[in-house]
N, CA and C atoms as an extended XYZ file, in Angstrom:
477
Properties=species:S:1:pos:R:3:atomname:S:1:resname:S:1:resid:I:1 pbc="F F F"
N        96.637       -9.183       20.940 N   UNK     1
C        98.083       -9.322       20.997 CA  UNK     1
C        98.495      -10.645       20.335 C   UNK     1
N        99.868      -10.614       19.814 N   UNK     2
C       100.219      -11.789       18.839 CA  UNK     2
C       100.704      -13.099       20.206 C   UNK     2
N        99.954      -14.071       19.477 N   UNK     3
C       100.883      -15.531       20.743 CA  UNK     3
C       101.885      -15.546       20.946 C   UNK     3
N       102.895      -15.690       20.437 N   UNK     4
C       104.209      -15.675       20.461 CA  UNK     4
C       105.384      -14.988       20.361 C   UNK     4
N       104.724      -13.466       20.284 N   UNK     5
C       106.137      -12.303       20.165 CA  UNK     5
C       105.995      -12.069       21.759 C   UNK     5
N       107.039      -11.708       22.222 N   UNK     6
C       107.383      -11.539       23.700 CA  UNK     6
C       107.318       -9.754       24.011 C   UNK     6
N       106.353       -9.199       24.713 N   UNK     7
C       106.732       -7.586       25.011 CA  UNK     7
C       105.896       -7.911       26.325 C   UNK     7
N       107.612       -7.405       26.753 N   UNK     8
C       107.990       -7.276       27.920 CA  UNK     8
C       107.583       -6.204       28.637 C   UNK     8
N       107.377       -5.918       29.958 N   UNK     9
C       106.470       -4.775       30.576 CA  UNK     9
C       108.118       -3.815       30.683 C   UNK     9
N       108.707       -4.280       31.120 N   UNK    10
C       110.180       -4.014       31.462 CA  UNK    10
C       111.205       -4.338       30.334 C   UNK    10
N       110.964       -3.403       29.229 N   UNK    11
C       111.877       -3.758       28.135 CA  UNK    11
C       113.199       -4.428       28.350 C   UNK    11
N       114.243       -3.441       28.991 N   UNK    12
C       115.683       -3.349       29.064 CA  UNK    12
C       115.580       -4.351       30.227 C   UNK    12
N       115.485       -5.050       31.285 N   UNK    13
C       115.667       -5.278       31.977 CA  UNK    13
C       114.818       -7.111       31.959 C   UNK    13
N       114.114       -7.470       30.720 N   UNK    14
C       113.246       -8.903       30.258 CA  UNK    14
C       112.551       -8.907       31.222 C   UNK    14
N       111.969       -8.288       31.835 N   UNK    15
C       110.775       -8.685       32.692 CA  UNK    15
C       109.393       -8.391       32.810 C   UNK    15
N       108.795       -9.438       32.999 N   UNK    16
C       107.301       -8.859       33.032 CA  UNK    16
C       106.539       -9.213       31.349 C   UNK    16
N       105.442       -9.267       31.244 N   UNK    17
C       104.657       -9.484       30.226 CA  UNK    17
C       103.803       -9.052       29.690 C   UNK    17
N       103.486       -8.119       29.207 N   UNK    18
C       102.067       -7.778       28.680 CA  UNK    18
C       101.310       -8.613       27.682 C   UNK    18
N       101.925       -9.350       26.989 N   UNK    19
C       101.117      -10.025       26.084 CA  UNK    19
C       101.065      -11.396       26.724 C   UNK    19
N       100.602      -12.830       25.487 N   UNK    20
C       100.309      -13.730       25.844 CA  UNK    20
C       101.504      -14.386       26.151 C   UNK    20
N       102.904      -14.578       25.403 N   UNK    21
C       104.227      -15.299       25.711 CA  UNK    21
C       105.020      -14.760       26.633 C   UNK    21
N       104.864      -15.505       27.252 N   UNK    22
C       105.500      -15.821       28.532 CA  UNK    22
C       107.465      -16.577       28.648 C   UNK    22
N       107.402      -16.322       27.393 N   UNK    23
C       109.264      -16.557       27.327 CA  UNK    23
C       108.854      -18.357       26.942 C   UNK    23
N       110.055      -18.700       26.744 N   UNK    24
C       110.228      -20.327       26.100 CA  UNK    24
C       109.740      -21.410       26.504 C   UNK    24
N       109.323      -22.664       26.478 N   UNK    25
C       108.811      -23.798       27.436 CA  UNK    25
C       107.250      -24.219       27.491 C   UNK    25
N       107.513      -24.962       28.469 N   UNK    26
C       105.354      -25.322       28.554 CA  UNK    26
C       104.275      -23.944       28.763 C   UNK    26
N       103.463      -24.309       28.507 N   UNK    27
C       102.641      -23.020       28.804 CA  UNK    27
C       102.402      -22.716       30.567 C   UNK    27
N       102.532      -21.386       30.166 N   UNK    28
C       102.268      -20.796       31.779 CA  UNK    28
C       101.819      -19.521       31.531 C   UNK    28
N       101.285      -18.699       32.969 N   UNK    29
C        99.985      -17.820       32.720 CA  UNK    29
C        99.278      -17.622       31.573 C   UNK    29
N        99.158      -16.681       30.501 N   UNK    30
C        98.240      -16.421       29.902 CA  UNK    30
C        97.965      -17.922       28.985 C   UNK    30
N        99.398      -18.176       28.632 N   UNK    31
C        99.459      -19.152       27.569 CA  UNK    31
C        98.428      -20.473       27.927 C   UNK    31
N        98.433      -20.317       29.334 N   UNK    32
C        97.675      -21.751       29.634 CA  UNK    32
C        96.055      -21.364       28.587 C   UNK    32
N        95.579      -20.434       28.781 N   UNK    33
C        93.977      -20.113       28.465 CA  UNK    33
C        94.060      -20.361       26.757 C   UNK    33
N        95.497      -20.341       25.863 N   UNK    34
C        95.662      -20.324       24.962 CA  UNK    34
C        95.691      -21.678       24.319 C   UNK    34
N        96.864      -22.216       25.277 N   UNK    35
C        96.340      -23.768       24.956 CA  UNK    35
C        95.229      -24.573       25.217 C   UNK    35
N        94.805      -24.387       26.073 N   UNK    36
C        93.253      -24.735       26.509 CA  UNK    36
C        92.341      -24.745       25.196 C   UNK    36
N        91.962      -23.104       24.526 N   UNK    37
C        91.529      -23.222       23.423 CA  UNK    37
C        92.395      -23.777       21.840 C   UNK    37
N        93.399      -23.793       21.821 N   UNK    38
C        94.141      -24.845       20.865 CA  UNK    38
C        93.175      -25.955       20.996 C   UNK    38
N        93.514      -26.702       22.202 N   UNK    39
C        93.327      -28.058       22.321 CA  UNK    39
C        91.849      -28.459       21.997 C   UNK    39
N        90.741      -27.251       22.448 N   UNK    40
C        89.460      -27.483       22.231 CA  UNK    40
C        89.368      -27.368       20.585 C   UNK    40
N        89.690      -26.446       19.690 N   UNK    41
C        89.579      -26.411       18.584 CA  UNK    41
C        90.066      -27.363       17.426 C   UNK    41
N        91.288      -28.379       18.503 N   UNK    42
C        91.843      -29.456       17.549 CA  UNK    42
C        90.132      -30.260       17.641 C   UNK    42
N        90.006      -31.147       19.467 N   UNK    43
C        89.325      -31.982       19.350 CA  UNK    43
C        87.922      -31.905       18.912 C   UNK    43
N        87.691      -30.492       18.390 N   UNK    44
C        86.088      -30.105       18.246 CA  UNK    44
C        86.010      -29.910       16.825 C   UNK    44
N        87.221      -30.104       16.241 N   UNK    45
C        87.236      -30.667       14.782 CA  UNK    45
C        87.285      -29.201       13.918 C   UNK    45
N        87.394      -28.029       14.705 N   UNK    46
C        87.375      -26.642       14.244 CA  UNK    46
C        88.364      -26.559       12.928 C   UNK    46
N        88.166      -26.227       11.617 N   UNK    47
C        88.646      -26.091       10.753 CA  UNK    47
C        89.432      -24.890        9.940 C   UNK    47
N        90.564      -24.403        9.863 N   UNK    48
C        90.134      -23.601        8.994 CA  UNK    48
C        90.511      -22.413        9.927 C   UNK    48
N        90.949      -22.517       11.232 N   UNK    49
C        91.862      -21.175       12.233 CA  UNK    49
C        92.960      -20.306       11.573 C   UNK    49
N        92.618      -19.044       11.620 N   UNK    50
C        93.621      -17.971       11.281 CA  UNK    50
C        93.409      -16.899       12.477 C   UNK    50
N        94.311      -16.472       13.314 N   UNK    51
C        94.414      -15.127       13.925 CA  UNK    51
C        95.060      -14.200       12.764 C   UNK    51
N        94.519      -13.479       13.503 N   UNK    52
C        94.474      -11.882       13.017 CA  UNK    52
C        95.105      -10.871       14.488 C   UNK    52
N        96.130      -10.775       14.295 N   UNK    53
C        96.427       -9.832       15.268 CA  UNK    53
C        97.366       -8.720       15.184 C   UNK    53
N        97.680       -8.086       16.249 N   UNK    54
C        98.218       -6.599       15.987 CA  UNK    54
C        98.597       -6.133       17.090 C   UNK    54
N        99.239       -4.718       17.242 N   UNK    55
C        99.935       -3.928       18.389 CA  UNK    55
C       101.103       -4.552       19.324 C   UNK    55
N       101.824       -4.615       17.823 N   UNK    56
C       103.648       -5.289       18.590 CA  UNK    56
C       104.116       -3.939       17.661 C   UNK    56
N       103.953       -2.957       16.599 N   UNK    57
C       104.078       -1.610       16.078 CA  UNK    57
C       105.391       -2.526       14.792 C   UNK    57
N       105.091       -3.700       14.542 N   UNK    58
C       105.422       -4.231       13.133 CA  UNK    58
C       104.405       -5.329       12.027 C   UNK    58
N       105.115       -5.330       11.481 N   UNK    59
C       104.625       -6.610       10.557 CA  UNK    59
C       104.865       -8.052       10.215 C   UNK    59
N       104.137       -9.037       10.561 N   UNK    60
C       105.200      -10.727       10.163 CA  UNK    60
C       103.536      -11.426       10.092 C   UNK    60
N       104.189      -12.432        9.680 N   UNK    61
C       103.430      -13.849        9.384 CA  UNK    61
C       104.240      -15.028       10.036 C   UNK    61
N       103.096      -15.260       11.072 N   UNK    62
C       103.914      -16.648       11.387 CA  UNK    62
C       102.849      -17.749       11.129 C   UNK    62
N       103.699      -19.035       11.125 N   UNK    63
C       103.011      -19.919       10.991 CA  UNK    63
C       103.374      -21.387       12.027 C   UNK    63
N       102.629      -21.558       12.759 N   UNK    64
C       102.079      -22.400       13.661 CA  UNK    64
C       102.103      -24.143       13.792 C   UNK    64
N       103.341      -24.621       14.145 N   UNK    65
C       103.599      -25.875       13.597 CA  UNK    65
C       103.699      -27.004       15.173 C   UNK    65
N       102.973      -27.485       15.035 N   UNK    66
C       102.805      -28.252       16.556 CA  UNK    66
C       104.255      -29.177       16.715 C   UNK    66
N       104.688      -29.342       15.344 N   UNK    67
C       105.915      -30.552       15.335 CA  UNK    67
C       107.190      -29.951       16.470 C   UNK    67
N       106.906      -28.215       16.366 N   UNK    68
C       108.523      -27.442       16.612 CA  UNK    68
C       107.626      -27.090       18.092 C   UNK    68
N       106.807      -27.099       18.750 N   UNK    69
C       106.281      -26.445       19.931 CA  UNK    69
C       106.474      -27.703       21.214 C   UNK    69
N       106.207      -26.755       22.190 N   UNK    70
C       106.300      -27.446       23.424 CA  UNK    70
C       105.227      -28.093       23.638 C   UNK    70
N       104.307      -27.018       23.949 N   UNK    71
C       102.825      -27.655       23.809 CA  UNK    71
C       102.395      -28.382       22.416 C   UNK    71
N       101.934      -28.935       22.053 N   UNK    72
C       101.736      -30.052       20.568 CA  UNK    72
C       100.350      -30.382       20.717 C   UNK    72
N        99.280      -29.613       21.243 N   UNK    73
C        98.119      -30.543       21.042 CA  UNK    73
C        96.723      -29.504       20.135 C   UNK    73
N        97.535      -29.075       19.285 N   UNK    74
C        96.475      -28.297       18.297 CA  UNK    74
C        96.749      -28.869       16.842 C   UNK    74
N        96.206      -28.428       15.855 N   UNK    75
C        96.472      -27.985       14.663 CA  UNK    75
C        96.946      -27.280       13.784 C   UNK    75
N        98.273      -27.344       13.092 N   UNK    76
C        99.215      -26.109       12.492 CA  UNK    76
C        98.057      -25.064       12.052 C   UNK    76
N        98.284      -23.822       11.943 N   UNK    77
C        97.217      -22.659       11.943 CA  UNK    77
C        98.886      -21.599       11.758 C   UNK    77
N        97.751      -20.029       10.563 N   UNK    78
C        98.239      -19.247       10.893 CA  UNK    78
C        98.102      -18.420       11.754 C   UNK    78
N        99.200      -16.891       11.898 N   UNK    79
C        99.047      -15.654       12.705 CA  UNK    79
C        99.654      -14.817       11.568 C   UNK    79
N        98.622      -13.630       11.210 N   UNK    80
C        98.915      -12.548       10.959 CA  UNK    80
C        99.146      -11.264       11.673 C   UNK    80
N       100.143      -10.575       11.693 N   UNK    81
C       100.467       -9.602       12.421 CA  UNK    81
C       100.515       -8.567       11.793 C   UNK    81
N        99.915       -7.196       11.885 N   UNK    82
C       100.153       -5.770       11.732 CA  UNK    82
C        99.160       -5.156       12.659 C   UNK    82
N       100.326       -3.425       12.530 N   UNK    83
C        99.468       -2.317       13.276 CA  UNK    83
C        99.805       -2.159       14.713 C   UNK    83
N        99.670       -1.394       15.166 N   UNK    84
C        98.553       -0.241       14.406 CA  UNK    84
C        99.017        0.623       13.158 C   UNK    84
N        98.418        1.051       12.366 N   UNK    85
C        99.084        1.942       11.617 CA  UNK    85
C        99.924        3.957       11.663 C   UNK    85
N        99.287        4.053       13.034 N   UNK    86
C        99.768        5.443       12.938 CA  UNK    86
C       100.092        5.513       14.257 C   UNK    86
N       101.806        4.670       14.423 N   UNK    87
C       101.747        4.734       16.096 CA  UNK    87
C       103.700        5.015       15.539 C   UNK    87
N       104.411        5.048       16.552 N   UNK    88
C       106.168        4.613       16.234 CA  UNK    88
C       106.042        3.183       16.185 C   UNK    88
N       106.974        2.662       15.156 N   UNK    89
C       107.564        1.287       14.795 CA  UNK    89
C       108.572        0.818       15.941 C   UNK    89
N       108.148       -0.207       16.620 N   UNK    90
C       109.350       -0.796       16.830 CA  UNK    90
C       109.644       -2.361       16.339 C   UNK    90
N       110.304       -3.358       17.049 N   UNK    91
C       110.345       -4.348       17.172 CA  UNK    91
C       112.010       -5.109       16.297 C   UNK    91
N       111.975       -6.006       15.232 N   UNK    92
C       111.462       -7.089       15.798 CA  UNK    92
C       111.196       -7.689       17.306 C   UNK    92
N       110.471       -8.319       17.603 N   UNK    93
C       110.675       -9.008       19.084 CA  UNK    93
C       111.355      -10.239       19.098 C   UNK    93
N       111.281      -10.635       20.102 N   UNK    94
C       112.044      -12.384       20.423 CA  UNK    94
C       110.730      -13.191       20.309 C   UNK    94
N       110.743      -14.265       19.730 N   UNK    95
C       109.574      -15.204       20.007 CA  UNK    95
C       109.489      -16.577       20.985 C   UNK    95
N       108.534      -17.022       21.412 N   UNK    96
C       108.050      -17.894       22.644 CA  UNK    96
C       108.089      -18.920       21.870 C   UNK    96
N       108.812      -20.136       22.475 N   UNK    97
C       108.511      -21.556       21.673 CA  UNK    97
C       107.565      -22.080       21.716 C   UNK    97
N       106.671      -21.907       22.816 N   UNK    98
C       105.593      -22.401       23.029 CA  UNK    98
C       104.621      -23.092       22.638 C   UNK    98
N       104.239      -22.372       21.470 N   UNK    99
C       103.008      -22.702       20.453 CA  UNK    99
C       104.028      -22.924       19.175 C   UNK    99
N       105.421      -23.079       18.946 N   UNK   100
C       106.171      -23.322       17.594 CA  UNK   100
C       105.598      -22.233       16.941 C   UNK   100
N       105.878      -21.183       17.057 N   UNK   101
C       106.071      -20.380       15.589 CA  UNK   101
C       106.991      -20.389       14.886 C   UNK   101
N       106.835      -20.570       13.554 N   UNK   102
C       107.540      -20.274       12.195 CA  UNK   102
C       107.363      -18.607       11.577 C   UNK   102
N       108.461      -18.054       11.789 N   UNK   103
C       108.579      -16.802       11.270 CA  UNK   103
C       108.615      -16.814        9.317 C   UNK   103
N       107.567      -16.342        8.893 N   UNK   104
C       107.482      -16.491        7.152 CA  UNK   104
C       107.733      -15.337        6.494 C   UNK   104
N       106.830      -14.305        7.361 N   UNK   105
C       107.719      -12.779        6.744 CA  UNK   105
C       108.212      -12.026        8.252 C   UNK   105
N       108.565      -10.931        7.928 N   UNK   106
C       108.751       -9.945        9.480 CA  UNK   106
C       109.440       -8.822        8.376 C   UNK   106
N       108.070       -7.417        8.541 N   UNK   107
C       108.918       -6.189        8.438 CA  UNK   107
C       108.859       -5.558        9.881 C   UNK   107
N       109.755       -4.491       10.199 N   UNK   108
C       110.781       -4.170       11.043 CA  UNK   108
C       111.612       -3.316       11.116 C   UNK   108
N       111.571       -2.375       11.944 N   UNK   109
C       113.043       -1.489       11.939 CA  UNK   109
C       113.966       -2.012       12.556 C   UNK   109
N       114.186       -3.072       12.569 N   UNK   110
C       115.697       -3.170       13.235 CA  UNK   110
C       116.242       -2.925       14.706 C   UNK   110
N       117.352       -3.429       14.911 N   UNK   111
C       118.194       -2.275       16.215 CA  UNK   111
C       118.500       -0.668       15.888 C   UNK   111
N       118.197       -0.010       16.934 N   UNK   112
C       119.205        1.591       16.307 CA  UNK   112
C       117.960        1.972       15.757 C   UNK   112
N       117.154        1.572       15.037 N   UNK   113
C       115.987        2.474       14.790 CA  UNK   113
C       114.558        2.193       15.040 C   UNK   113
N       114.326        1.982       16.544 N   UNK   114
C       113.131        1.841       17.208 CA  UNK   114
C       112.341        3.123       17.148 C   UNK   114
N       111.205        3.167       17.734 N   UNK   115
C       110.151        4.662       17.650 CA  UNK   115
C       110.292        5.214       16.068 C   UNK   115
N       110.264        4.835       15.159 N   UNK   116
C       110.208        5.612       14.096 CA  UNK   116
C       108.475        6.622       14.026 C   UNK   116
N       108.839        7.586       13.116 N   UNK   117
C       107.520        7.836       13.370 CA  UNK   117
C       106.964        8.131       12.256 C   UNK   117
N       105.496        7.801       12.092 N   UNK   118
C       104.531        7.416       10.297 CA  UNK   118
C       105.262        8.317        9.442 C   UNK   118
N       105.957        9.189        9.849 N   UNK   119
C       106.470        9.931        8.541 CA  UNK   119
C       107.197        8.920        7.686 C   UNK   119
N       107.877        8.209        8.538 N   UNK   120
C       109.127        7.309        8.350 CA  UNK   120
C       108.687        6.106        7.276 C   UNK   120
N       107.055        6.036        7.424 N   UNK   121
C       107.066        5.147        6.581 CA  UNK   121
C       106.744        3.076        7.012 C   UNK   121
N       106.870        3.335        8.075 N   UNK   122
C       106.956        2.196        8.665 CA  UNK   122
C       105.781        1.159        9.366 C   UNK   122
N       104.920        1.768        9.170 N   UNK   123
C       103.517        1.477        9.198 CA  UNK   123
C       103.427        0.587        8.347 C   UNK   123
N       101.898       -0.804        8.979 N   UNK   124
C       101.397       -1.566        8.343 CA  UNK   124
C       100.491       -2.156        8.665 C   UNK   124
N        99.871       -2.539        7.791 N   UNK   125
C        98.315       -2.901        7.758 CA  UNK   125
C        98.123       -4.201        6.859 C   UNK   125
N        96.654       -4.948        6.939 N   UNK   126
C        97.014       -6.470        6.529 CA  UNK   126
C        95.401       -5.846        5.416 C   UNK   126
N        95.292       -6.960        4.523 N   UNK   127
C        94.204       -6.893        3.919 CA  UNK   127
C        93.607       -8.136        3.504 C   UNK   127
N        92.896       -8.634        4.037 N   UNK   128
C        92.259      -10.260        3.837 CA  UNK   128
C        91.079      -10.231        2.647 C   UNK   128
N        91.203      -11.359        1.344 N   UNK   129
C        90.144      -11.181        0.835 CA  UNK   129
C        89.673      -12.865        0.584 C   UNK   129
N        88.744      -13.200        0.896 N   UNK   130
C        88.361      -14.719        0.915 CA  UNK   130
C        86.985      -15.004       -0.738 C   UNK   130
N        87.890      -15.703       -1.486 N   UNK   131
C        87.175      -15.708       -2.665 CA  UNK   131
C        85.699      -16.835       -2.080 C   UNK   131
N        84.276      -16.254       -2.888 N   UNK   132
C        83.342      -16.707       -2.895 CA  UNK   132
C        83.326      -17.784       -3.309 C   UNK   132
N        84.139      -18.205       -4.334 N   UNK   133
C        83.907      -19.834       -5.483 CA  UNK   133
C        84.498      -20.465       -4.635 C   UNK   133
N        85.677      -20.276       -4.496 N   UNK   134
C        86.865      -21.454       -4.006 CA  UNK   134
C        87.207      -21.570       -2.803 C   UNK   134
N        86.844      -20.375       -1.710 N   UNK   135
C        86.698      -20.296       -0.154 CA  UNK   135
C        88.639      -20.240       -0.258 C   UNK   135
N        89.169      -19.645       -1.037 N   UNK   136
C        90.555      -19.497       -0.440 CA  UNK   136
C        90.779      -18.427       -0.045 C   UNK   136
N        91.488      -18.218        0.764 N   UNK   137
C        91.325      -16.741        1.585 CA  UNK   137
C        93.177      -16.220        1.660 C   UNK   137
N        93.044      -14.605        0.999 N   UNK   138
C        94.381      -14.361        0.742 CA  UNK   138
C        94.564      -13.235        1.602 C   UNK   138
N        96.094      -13.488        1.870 N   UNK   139
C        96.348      -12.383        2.969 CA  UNK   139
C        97.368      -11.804        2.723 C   UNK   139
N        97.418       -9.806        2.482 N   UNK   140
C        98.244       -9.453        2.484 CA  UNK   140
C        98.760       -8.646        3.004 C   UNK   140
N       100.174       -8.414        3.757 N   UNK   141
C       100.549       -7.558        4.590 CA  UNK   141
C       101.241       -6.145        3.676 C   UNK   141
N       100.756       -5.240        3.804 N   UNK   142
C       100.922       -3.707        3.317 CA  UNK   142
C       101.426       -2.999        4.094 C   UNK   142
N       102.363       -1.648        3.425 N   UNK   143
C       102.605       -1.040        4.434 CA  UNK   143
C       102.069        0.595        4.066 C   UNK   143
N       102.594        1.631        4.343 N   UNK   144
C       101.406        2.755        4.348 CA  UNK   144
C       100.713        3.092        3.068 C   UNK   144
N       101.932        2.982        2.632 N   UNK   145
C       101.569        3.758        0.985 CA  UNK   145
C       101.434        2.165       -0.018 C   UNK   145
N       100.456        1.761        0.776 N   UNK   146
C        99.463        0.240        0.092 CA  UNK   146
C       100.606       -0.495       -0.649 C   UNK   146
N       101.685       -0.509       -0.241 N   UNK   147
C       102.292       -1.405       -1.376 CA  UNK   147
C       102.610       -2.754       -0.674 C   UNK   147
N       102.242       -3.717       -1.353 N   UNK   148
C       101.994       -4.925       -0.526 CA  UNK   148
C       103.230       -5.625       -0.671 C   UNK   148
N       103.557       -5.963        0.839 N   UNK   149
C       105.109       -6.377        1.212 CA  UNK   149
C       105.401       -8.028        1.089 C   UNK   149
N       104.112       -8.603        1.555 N   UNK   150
C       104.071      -10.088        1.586 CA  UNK   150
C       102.579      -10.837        1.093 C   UNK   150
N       102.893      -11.731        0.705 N   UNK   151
C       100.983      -12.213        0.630 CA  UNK   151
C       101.004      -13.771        0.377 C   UNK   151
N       100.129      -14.118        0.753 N   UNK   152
C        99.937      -15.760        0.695 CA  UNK   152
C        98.561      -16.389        0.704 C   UNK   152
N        98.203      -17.119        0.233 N   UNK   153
C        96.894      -17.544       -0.341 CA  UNK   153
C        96.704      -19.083        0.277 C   UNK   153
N        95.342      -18.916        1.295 N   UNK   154
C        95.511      -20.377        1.727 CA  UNK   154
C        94.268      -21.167        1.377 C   UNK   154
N        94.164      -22.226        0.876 N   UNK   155
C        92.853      -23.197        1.116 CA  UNK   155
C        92.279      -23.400        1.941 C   UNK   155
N        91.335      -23.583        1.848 N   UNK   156
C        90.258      -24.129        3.004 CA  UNK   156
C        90.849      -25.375        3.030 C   UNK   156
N        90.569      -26.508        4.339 N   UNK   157
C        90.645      -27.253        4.211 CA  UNK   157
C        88.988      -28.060        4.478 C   UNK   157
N        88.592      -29.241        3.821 N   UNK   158
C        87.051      -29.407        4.087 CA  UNK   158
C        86.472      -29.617        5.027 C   UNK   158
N        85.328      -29.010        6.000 N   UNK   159
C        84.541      -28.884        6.828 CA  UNK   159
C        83.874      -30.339        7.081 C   UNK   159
């Protein structure tokens, strides 16, 4: 599940959590286990963090900025989001300040057209390819019929 999109157990009514964000502010339940490992991966010198995640039934890229978060004790890092691919679309969601996400892309049906279904088209899938020479690793978010919606190419930074 993505850190910072909010799905709620109790859609209509904001309550409850299934994923890791827990709504706006310091970390609490899941988020604590989240920052915990942030914090270990800043001070353990871990380089080079990207999630990969999925099953919010859209697509986005966020990006991870300790300056805009509550909690502040990691290293800016991305999150890729897609998928599943053959489920109904919904979303966008609301996001958790928590960890500062920066929203960079977000596909989406909108209000008014939640549950779409794969006929519709609304499906998406990510495709990571990390070059051998240069260790830069590119990421692109696709949607059914492979046509690639967003993409961004990041450096390593040195180990």
């Amino acid at each position: 599940m993505p850190l910072s999109i909010i799905v709620y157990d109790d859609a209509p009514n904001k309550k409850g959590s299934e994923a890791v964000a827990q709504g706006d502010g310091p970390p609490r339940g899941r988020e604590l286990e989240i920052a915990d490992l942030l914090r270990f991966i800043k001070t353990s010198g871990v380089v080079n963090t990207v999630w990969l995640t999925a099953d919010v039934h859209y697509a986005a890229a966020h990006y991870y900025n300790p300056d805009k978060a509550q909690f502040q004790e990691f290293d800016p890092f991305w999150e890729f989001v897609a998928g599943p691919l053959h489920a109904g679309t919904f979303g966008p969601n609301d996001l958790d300040n928590t960890f500062g996400p920066e929203v960079k892309f977000i596909k989406a049906p909108g209000p008014g057209n939640q549950n779409l279904p794969p006929s519709a088209g609304m499906q998406f899938f990510g495709h990571v390819r990390i070059d051998g020479r240069s260790g830069q690793m590119t990421v692109t978010l696709r949607d059914r019929a492979d046509v690639a919606l967003w993409s961004t190419t990041l450096d390593p930074k040195p180990v």
